[in-house]
C-alpha positions, 0 to 999 in steps of 0.5 A: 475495510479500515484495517491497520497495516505497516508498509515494508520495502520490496522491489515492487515498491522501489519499482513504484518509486515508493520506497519513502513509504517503507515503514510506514503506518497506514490504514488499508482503505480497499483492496485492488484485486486482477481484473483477469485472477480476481486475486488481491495484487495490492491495496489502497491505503491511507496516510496520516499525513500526505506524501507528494501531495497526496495522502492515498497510495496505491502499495503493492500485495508483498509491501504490506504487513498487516497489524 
């Protein structure tokens, strides 16, 4: 997929203990669909610098803004 995004706050994310992330640029690496829907419900993406020791995330649907 390789496709721009902007992670953007939302409750899902401060649930996630994410919210550190908001604002940030990242790369949306896949999408993570429901395994009963098959609708997207969120996306793995990549950092350009690594947060917690790790440089992939997993962001919910409704925390992501694509460019």
């Amino acid at each position: 997929m390789e496709q721009k995004a902007r992670i953007i706050p939302s409750v899902q994310l401060e649930e996630l203990k994410l919210s550190d992330l908001a604002g940030e640029q990242v790369v949306v690496i896949e999408p993570q669909k429901s395994s009963k829907t098959k609708l997207t419900i969120g996306y793995w993406v990549r950092l350009d610098h690594q947060y917690q020791g790790e440089d992939e995330w997993y962001i919910p649907k409704n925390a992501i803004v694509f460019k």
